[in-house]
C-alpha positions in Angstrom: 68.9 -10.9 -70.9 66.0 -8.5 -70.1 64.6 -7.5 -66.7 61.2 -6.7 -65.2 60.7 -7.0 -60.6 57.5 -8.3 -58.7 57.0 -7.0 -55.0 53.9 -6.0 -53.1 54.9 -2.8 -50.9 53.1 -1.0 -47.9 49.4 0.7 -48.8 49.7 4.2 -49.2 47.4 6.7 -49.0 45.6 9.0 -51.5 43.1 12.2 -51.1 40.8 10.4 -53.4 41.9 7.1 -53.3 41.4 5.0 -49.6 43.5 2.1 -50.5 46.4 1.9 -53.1 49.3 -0.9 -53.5 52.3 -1.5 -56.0 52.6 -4.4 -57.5 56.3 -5.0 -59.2 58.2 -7.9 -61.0 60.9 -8.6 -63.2 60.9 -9.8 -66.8 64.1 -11.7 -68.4 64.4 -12.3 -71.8 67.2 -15.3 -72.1 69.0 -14.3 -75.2 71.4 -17.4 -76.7 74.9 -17.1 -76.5 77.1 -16.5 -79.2 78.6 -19.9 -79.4 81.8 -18.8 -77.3 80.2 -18.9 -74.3 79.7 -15.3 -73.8 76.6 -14.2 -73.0 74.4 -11.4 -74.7 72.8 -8.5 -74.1 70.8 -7.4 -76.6 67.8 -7.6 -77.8 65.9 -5.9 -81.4 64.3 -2.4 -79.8 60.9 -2.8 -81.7 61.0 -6.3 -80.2 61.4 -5.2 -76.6 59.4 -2.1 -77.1 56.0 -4.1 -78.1 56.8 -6.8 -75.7 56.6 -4.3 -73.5 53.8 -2.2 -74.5 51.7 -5.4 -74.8 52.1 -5.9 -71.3 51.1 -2.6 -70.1 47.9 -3.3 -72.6 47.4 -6.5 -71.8 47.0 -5.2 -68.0 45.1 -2.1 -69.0 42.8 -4.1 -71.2 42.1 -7.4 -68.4 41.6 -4.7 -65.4 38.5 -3.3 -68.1 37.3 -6.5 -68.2 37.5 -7.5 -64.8 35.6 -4.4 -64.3 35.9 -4.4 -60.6 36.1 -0.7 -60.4 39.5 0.3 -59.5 41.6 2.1 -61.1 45.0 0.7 -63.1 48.5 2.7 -63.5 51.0 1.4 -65.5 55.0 2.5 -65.6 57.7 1.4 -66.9 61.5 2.3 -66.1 64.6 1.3 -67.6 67.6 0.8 -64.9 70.0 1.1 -67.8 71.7 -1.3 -66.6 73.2 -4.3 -68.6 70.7 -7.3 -69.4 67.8 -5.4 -67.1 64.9 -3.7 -67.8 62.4 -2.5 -64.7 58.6 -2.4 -65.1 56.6 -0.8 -62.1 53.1 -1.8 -61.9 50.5 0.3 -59.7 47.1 -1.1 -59.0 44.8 1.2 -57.1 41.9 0.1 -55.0 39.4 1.9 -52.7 37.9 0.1 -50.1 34.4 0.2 -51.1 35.4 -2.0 -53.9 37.7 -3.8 -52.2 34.9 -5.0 -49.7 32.3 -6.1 -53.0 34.7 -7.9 -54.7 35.3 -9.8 -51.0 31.2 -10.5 -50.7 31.1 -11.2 -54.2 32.9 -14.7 -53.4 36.1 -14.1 -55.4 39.4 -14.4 -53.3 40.8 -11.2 -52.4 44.5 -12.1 -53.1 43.8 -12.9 -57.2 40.9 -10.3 -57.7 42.8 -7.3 -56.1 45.9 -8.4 -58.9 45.1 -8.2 -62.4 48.8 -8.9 -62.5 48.0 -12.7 -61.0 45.2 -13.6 -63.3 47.1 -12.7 -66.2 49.8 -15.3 -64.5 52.8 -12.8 -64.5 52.8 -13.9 -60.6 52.2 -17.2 -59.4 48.8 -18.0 -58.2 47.6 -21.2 -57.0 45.0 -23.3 -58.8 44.2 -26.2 -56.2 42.9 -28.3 -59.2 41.5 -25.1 -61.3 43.6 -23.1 -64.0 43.3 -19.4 -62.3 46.1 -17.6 -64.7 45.7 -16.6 -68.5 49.1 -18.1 -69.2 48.4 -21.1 -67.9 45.2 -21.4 -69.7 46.6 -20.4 -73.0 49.4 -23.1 -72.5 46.7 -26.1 -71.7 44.3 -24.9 -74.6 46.9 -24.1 -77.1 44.9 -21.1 -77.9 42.4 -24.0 -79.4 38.9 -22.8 -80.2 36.8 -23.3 -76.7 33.7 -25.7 -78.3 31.8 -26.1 -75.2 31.5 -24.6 -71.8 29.2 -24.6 -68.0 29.2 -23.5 -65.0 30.0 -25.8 -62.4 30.2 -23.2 -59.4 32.0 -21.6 -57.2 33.0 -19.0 -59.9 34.5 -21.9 -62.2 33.2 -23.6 -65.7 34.4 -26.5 -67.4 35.1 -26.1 -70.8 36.5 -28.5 -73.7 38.8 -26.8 -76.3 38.7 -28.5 -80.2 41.4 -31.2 -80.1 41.2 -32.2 -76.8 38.8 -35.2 -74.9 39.2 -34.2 -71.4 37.5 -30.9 -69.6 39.5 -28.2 -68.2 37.6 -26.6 -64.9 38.8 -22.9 -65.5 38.3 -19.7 -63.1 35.6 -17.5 -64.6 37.7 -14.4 -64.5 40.7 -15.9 -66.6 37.6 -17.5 -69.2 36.5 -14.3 -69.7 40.0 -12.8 -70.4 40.6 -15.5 -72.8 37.0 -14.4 -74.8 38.4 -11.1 -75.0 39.8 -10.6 -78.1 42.3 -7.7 -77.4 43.7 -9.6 -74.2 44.6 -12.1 -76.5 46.5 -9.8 -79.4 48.1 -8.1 -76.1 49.0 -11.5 -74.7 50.1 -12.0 -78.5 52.2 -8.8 -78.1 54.0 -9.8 -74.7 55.6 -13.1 -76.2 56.2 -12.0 -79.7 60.2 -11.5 -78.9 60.0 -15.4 -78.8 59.7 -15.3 -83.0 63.0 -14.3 -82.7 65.5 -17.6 -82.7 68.1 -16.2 -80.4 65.5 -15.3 -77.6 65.4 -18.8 -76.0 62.3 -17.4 -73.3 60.4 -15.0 -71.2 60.6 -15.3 -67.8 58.5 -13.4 -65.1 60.5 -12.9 -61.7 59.3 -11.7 -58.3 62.2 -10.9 -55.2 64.5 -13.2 -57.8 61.6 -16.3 -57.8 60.8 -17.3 -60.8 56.6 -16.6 -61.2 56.2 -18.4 -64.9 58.2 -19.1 -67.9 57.3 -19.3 -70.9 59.1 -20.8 -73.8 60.3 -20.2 -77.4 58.5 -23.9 -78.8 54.9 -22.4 -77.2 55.0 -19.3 -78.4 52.2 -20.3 -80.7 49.9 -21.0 -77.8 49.5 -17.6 -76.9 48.5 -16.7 -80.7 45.2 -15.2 -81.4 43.4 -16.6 -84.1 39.8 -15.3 -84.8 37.2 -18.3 -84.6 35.9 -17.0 -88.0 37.6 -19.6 -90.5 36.6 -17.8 -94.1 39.0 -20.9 -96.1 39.8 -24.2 -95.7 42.0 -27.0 -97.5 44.1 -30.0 -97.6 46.4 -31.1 -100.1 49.8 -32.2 -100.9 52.8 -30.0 -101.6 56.7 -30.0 -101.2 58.5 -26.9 -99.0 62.2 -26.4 -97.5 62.7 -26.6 -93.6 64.2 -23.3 -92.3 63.5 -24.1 -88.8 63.4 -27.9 -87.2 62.7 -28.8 -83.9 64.9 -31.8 -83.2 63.1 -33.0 -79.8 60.2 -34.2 -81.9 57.9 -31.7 -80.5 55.0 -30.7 -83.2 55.5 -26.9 -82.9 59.0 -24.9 -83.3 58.3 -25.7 -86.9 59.2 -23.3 -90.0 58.5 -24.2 -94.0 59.0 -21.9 -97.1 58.5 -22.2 -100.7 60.6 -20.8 -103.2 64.2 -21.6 -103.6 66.6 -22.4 -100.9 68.8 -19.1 -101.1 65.1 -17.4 -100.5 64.3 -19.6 -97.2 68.1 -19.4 -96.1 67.1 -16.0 -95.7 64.1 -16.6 -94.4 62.1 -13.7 -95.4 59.5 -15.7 -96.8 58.9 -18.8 -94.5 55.4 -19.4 -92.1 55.3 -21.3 -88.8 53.9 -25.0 -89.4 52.4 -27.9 -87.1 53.3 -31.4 -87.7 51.0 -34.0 -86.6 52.2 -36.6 -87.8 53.7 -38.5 -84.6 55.7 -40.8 -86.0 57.8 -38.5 -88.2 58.3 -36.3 -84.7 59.4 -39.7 -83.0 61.8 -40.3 -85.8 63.3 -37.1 -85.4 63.9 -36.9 -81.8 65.5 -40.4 -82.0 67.7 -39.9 -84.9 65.9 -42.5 -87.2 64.9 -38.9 -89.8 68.1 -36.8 -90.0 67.1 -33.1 -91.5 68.8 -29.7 -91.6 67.0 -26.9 -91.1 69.3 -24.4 -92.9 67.0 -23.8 -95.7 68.2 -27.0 -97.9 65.9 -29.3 -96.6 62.7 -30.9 -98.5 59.9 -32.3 -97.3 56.6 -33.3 -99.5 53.7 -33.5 -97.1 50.0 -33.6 -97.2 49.1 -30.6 -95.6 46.0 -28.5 -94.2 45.7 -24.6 -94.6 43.4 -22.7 -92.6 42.7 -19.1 -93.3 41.2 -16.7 -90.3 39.6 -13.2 -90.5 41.1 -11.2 -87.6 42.6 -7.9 -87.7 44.4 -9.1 -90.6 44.0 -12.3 -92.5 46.0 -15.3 -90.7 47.0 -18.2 -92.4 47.6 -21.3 -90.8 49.9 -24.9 -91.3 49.4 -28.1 -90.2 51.3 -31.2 -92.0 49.1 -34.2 -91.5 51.4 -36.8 -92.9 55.4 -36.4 -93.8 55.2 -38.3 -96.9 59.5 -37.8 -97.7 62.2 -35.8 -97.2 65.2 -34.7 -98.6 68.7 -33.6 -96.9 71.1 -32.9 -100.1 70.5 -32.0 -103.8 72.0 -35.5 -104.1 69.1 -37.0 -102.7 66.2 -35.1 -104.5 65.6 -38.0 -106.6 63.1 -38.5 -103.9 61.2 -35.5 -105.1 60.3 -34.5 -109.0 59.7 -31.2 -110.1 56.2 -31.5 -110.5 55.6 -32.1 -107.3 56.3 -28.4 -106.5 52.9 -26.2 -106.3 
């Protein structure tokens, strides 16, 4: 495990700022256990060290765009301690602002922490998402295809893929336009694309705030809305990663030959929507591997963004077969490889 600890402690005062407070919180990383029931802690140093510095940017970047006018400190302190890991965040507030974010109809207690509308503590909604996180995990990071006010500082907004409206706080729509809170948010979960790291957990006084798991670590993905290639077709790839409770993410597919994906150096996240190949494998009826030996011939969709980088993405329509065993590959001709 990892740490990170969320309390509010007493205002203190500054000779040029009249109000200050410091937030803190906790963050655990679960790690997986070796198989002998012995439990690990470690994590990869580049992974911890831009989780970590996406969270300070993350923070840095939605206080900007909050733009309420105070003024945003960010530390963080290792407790060297086994399995912990301490990040102090200090938000500073004079009471000029203080009082025009109040008048300005916004509710002190989530304006005054960025912390809260990111979702790193908990906030309550009362019927209206009010938390970054929480946005991200009801949107999927979907494209946002239409969106009004409907007051009070809230907008209704439907995301592509989805029939019903979600009624959003305005602050945490704006944070989700911006593009660099995303590829911070991006940042903060990216330990997740590591198998043994199970999930992220943000912790105040040992109360869990929000979790968020390894299978949606793709909702918090930023993909640019400018799609610059587009195609569908039908293909045949190995399964280096299977999620066996039928869920349509948790995916990963490779190309090449099966001592390649075993490694894994070459394989892509994928979605599966076809729902009744998920149901079959979370009730048994479609036994796979996922240790690289594994075909399946699909029809799939490939979409390419333009972002800071090109970004590919997977969806597999329709499972058309699949092969467990070298055996069984009579399934499967040679041609059908791309």
């Amino acid at each position: 495990m990892r740490k990170c600890k969320l309390k509010k402690v007493d205002t203190v005062d500054d000779s040029n700022l009249k109000r200050s407070r410091l937030v803190e919180f906790t963050v655990k990383y679960e790690i997986k256990n070796n198989g002998n029931d012995i439990e690990l802690h470690e994590i990869d140093a580049n992974e911890l060290a831009t989780s970590l510095l996406g969270i300070s940017n993350l923070l840095e970047e939605a206080n900007s765009v909050l733009d309420v006018g105070s003024k945003l400190s960010i530390k963080v302190r290792g407790s060297f301690k086994p399995g912990s890991f301490i990040v102090d965040i200090a938000s500073f507030y004079s009471t000029n602002i203080i009082q025009t974010v109040f008048n300005s109809g916004y509710e002190i207690g989530v304006i005054a922490s960025v912390v809260g509308i990111v979702g790193f503590v908990h906030s309550a909604g009362n019927g209206i998402v009010n938390t970054l996180i929480w946005f991200c995990r009801l949107t999927k990071g979907k494209k946002i295809l239409t969106k009004k006010p409907v007051g009070n500082n809230t907008s209704e907004v439907y995301v592509e893929g989805c029939n019903s409206p979600i009624i959003v706080n305005n602050l945490v729509l704006n944070l989700y336009e911006d593009k660099r809170s995303r590829q911070e948010l991006e940042k903060t979960v990216s330990p997740l694309n590591n198998e043994k790291i199970l999930d992220i957990t943000f912790i105040v006084d040992g109360k869990e705030q929000e979790k968020i798991l390894r299978e949606e670590r793709d909702y918090f993905s930023y993909i640019s809305n400018e799609t610059i290639e587009e195609s569908e077709d039908i293909s045949s790839f190995y399964i280096t990663q299977a999620n066996f409770d039928g869920k349509n993410i948790g995916w990963r597919f490779s190309f090449g030959d099966s001592s390649i994906s075993q490694n894994k150096s070459s394989d892509f996240p994928v979605k599966i929507l076809d729902e009744k190949f998920l149901k079959n494998v979370s009730t048994k009826k479609e036994i796979i591997s996922n240790d690289g030996t594994a075909i399946i011939k699909a029809r799939y969709k490939r979409t390419t963004h333009i972002s800071e980088k090109l970004v590919t993405n997977w969806e597999i329509l329709e499972v058309l077969g699949t092969v467990d065993s070298p055996k069984k590959y009579v399934k499967l001709e040679l041609d059908d490889f791309n």
